[in-house]
N, C-alpha and C positions, 0 to 999 in steps of 0.2 A: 231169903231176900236180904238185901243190904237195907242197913241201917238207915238210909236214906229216905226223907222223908216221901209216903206213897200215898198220890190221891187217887180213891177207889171212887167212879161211878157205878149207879144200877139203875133198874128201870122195872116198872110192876109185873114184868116177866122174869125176872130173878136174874137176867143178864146184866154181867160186870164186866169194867174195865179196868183198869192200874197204868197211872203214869208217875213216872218219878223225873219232878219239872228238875230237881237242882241235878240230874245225869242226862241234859241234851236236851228235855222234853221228850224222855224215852217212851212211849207207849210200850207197856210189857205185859199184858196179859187182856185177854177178851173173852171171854165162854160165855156159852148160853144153856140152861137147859132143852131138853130136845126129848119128845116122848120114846120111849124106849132104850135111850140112850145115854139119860143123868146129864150130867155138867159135859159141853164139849168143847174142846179149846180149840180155837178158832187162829190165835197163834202162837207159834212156836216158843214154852215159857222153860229159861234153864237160869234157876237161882245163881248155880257154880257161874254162869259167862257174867251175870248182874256183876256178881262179886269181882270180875276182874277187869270192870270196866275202869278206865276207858281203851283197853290195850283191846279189850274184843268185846262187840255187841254184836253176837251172830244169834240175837233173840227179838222176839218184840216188833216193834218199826220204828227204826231208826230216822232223824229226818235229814234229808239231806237241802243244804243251802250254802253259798251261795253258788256250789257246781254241784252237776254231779259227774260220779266216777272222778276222773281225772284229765289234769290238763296240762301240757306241755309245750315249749318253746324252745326253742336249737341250743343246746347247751345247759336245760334245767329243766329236770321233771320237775313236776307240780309247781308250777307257774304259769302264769299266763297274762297275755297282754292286753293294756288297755290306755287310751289315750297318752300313747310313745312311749309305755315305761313297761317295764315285769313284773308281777305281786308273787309273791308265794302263795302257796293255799294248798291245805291239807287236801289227799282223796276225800269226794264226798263233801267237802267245807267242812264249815267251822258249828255251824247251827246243834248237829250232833254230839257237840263235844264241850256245851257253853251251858251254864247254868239259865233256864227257864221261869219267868215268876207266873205263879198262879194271880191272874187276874181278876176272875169271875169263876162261881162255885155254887151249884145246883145239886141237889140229890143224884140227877140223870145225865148233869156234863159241867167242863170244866172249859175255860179259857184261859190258854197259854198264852207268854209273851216273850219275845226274843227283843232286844233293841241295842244300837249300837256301843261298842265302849271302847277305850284304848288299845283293849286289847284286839277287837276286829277290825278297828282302823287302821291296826300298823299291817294287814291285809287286804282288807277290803274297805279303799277309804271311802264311805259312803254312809249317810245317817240314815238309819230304814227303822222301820217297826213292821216285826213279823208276830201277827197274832193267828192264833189255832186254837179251833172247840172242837171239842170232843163230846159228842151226844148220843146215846142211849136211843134209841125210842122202837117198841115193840119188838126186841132185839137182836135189832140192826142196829154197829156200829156207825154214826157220820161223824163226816170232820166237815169243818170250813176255814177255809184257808184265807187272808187277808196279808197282802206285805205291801206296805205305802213307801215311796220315797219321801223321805225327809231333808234331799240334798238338794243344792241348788243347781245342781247340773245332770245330767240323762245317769240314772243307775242301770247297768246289765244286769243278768243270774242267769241262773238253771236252779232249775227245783225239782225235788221231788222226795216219793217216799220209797221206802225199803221194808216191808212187812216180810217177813220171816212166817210161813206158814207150815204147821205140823207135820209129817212125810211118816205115817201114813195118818188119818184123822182117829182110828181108832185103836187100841191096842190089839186088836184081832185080826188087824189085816198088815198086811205086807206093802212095801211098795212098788211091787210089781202090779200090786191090786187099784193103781191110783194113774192119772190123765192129768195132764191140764187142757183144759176148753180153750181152744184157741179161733178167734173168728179170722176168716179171710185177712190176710194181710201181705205188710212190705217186710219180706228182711232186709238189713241193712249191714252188710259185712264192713267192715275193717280193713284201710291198707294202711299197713304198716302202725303205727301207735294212734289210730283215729284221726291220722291228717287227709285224711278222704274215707269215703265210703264208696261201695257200691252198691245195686240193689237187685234185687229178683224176687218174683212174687212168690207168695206164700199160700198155701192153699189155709183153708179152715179144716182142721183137722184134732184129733184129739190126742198128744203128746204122751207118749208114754216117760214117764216120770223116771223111769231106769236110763232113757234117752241121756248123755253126759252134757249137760250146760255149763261146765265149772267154766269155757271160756267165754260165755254169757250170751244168751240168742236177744240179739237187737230186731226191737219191732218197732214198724209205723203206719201211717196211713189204715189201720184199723176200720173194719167196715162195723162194729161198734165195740165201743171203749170198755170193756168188759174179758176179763179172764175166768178162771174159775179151776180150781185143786179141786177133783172128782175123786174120791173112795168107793169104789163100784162095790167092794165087796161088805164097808159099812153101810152102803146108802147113804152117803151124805157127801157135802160139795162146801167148798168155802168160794164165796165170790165177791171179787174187786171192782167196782166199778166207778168208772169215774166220767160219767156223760155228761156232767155237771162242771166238768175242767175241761174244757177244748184248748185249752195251750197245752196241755198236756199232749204229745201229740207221740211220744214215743212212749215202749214198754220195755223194759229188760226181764229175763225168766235167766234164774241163776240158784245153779245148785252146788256147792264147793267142790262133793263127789257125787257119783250116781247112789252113794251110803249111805248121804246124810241122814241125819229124822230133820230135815226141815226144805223148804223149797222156796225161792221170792217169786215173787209175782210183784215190779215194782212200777208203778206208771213216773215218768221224767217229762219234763219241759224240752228236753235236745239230750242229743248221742252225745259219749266223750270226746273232750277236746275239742268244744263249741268254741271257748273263746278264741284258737287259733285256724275256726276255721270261720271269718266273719261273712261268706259270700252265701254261706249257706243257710243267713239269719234265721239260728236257731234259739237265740239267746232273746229270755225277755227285756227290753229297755224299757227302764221308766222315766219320762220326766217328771222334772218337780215336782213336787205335790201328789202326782197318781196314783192309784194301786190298782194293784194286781189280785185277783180275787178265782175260788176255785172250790167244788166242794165235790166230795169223794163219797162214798160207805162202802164196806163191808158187811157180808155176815157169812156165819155158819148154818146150813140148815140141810133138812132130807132131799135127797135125789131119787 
């Protein structure tokens, strides 16, 4: 692990977490003990990518703010518009890539905080406070999500997380031996660089994990907010759930190759290329003073 300072929660069932706030507010490690099973990692934990961050974070859960994926305008990737003018902005934002302070610090969870500085303003000019807890309890990870406007006039975003989940959950099985749970839903294909979409429904069915998602399977309209990486041959399941975030209203499932050892299962606020497409108010606006509020968990356990 890098030298970087690492806040570890637990909880009286032996389940831990590690986040290292000064690389993004990275959440990189979550396991639980599991009877017959020992410790089981819940997500995808690789010291070597820590260490070469920030060039690659394909571990952990990334967060992403204030887009996500990516967004463009006629003559400039990663830009995008907003009251007549262009901003730049990294794939994913900036949120993942900015030093986080620990706020608030419990045995069982932590509170992060993101807030604006020179350096987000010469992107995103907007004064916000983005705070995240992290809590333990009977081990189940949750987060709660908090982002205020502090500006005097309406702030946009896209939000979301990028949790990076183990491929297979055990060392005994394969990935052929592994599903993702998917309930009834919308796909939402792509024309051309996400300057539209189109849609077809999606039945509920259970993905086989060899399936290729490296160009990323967009979902919405969810008949409930819940995924899950299934190990049929461990008996066990990792599930994301987020009924507790209704802006959340899309999912991306993305796998680099069908090889990987890891899988996302990520819930978003809107598909890429929100800010250039305003008709299809996907983007959260905030006025002054408001927030925006949301709260998620995870866990690992038997199937």
């Amino acid at each position: 692990m890098s030298s970087t300072a690492c806040v570890e929660i637990r909880d009286q069932t032996g389940a831990m977490a590690q986040v290292l706030p000064e690389l993004g507010g990275w959440l990189v490690r979550y396991q639980r003990p599991l009877p017959g099973h020992g410790l089981v990692e819940a997500l995808h934990h690789d010291d070597a990518v820590i260490a070469r961050y920030p060039r690659e974070m394909w571990a952990g859960s990334p967060l992403l703010f204030p887009i996500v994926s990516y967004n463009h305008v006629p003559g400039a990737d990663h830009h995008y518009p907003w009251a007549g003018q262009n901003h730049p902005m990294p794939a994913h934002g900036f949120a993942r890539k900015t030093p986080w302070k620990v706020t608030a610090q419990e045995t069982d969870q932590v509170q992060l905080e993101l807030t604006d500085s020179d350096a987000t303003q010469a992107v995103f000019p907007f004064a916000f406070r983005y705070r995240l807890t992290y809590r333990l309890q009977e081990g189940r990870l949750h987060w709660q999500q908090v982002i205020e406007n502090l500006s005097p006039e309406p702030m946009p975003f896209g939000v979301g997380f990028h949790p990076y989940l183990p491929m297979p959950l055990s060392a005994g099985s394969k990935r052929s031996d592994c599903v993702i749970r998917i309930p009834r839903a919308t796909r939402f294909n792509p024309i051309g660089r996400g300057d539209a979409y189109f849609s077809e429904p999606f039945p509920e069915q259970e993905l086989p994990a060899t399936v290729d998602t490296g160009s990323t399977l967009l979902l919405g309209n969810l008949r409930s907010q819940e995924l899950a990486l299934v190990d049929r041959a461990a008996r066990l399941e990792v599930v994301v759930n987020w009924e507790g975030a209704p802006a959340y209203r899309f999912c991306a499932l993305w796998s680099r190759t069908p090889s990987e050892n890891f899988y996302c299962l990520e819930p978003w606020t809107c598909l890429p290329n929100a800010f250039s497409r305003p008709d299809d108010r996907e983007l959260q606006i905030l006025a002054p003073g408001q927030s925006f509020q949301a709260s998620m968990w995870m866990e690992v356990r038997p199937c």
